[in-house]
N, C-alpha and C positions, 0 to 999 in steps of 0.2 A: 725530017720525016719522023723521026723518034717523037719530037715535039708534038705531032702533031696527034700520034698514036696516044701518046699520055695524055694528050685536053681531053680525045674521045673517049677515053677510059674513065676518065674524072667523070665528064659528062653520064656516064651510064652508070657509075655508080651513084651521083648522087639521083638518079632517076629511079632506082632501086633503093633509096632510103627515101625516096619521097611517097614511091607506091605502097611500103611497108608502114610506113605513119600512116597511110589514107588507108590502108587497109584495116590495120588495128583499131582507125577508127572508126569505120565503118562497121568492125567486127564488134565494138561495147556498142555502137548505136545497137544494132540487129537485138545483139543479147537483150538488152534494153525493152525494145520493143516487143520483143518475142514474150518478155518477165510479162508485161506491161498485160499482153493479150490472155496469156494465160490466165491473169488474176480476175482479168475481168469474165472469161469463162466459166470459171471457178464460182463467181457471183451470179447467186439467183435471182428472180425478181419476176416480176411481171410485162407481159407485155400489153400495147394500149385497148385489147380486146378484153385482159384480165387474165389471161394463161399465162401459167408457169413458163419460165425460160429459165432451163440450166438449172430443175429440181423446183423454181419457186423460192421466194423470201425463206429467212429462216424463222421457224416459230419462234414463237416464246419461250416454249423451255429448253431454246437454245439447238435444238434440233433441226436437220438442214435435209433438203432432198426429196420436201412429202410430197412434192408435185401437186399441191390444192390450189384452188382456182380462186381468183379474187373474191366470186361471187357464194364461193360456199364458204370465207371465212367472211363475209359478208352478212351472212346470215346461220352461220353455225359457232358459238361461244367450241372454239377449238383450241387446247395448247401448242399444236402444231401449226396455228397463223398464226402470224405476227400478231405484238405487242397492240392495241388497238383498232383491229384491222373489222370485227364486227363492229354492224352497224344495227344492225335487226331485222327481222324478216318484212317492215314495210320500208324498207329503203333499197332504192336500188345503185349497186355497186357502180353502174354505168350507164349509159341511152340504153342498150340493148337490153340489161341486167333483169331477170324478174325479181318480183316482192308481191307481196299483197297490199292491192288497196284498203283507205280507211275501212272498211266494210269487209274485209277478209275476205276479199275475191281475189283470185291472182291475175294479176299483169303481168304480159309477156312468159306464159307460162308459169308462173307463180316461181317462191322462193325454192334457192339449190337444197335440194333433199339432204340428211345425214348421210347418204349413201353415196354424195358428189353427184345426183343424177339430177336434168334440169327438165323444165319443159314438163313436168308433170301436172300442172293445171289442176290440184288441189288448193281447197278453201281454208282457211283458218279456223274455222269451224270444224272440218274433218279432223285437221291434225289434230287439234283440243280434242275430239273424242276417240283416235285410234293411234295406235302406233302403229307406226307407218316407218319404214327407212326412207320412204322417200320424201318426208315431212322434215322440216329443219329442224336439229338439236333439241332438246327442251321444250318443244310445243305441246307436248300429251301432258293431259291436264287428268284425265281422267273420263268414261265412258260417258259421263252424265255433267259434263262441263258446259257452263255457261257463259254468254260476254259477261266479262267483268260490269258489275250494278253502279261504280264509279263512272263512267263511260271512255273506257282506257281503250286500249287494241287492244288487252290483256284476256283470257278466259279462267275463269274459278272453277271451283268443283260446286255442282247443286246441292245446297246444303239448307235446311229449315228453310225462313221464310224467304232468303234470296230465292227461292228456286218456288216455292209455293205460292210466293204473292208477289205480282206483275210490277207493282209498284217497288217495289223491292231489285229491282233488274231481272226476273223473270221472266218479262215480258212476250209482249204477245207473236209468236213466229219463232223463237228461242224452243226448240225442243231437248229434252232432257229427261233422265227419272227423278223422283223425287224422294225421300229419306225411306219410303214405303218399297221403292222399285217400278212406282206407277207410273206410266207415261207421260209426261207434261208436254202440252204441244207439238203432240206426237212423236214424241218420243227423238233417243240422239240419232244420230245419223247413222246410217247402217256403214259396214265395210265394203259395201259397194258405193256408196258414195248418195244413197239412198236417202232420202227424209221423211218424215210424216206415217213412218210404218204402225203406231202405238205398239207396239211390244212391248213388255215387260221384262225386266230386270231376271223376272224368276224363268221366263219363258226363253230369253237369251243365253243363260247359262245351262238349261235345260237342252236347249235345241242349236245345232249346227248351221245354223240360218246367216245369209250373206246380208239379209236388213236388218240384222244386230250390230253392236259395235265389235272388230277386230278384237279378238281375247276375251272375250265377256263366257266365248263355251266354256264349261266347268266339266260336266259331264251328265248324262241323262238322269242320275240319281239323285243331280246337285241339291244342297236346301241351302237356306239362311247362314251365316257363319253361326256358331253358338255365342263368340264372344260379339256380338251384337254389332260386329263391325258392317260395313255397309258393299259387304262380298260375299258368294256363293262357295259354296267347298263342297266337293263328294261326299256323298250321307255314305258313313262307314263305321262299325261299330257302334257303341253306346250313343254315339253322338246322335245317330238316325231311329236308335228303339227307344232311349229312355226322353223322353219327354221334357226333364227335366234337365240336359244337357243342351237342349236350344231348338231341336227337331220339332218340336209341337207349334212354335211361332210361324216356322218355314211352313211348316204342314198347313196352318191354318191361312198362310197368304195363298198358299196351291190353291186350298177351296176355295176362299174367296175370288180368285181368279178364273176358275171353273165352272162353279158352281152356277145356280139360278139365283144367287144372290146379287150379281151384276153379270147377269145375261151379253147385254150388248157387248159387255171385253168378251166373254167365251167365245161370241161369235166374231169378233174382230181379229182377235190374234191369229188364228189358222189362215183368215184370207191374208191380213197383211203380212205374215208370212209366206206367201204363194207371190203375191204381187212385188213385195223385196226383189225374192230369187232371180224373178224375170229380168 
């Protein structure tokens, strides 16, 4: 009987050094696999619509967590996406992705705005003449910006004969101002998304008007800069009485603009001003 009590005792201890192995080892597996999930939690990335999962890739400058979306480092030069991850605003990150086509129209709502918002249906065109947050990175070119005369997707600023002579890439349907402020092909696009208004340069910085371009108001005093730069600045002090500080240039584009010396702009601007608005 003794006998038989001390096999069963054997027997149960060694079945409690066997559940103790299997346990232990099942306890590194677990740990194991528990490290294993974590880390990859930990990892950001994207998923196959282009969202952020777990903060998003880490940018470039090594920074982690920005939650930016494939399609806005797609189309916005950002150091918070990854290392290569812009492509340009006529590429699309995905099927669904917007960009603009060759012609600067948007597809699929056009490209992700600086401000991550998408679906905006802005031209490449506008952004070259407004700032806009909801335009890609680096697209504002300037108020009076034209397709580049090379025949790039790129837009330049209208400067001398690019912008004066059609042969030149100014071509015909390309609106802009010209070194003077005069309308060329009716002029750039308004901040309503407006074209063909002819305003002026002197009359956009003059007036609060939505078929100017975005930022062009200065203020109702505005004139010419004195340093002959090709911007508007508040007539204040010396700069607006003496003549001789730059004031009498400004003054004499007013008249000209006014005046019965070119009749058809004095009666143009006030309505294409009114038809903007609408």
């Amino acid at each position: 009987m003794k006998r038989i009590w001390a096999a069963l005792a054997a027997v149960f201890t060694l079945c409690l050094v066997v559940a103790g192995c299997s346990g232990s080892g099942d306890s590194t597996h677990s740990t194991s696999s528990s490290s294993s999930v974590s880390n990859v939690a930990k990892t950001g990335t994207w998923d196959k619509e282009g969202k952020p999962v777990n903060g998003g890739p880490a940018g470039a400058d090594g920074s982690s967590g920005n939650n930016l979306t494939k399609d806005y480092c797609a189309h916005n030069i950002d150091p918070k996406c990854p290392r290569g991850s812009y492509l340009g605003a006529h590429v699309a990150a995905h099927e669904r992705s917007g960009s603009w086509d060759a012609n600067g129209n948007p597809v699929n709502g056009g490209p992700t705005g600086a401000d991550g918002s998408t679906g905006n249906n802005l031209t490449q065109e506008y952004c070259a003449r407004n700032e806009d947050p909801a335009c890609p990175k680096g697209s504002y070119v300037g108020p009076n910006a034209i397709r580049n005369p090379d025949g790039s997707h790129s837009f330049v600023k209208c400067e001398g004969t690019v912008c004066t002579n059609p042969n030149h890439g100014g071509g015909e349907g390309t609106g802009a101002w010209d070194a003077n402020g005069k309308p060329v092909n009716g002029g750039p696009t308004g901040a309503d998304g407006s074209t063909g208004n002819n305003l002026t340069h002197e009359y956009c910085a003059q007036n609060e008007d939505p078929a100017c371009p975005h930022g062009t108001y200065v203020g109702p005093n505005a004139i010419k800069s004195p340093d002959g730069a090709n911007r508007y600045v508040p007539c204040e002090g010396t700069v607006c009485t003496n003549p001789n500080h730059g004031a009498g240039a400004a003054s004499d584009d007013h008249s000209d603009g006014d005046s019965g010396d070119d009749p058809d702009h004095a009666d143009k601007a006030p309505r294409s001003a009114e038809a903007g608005g609408n």
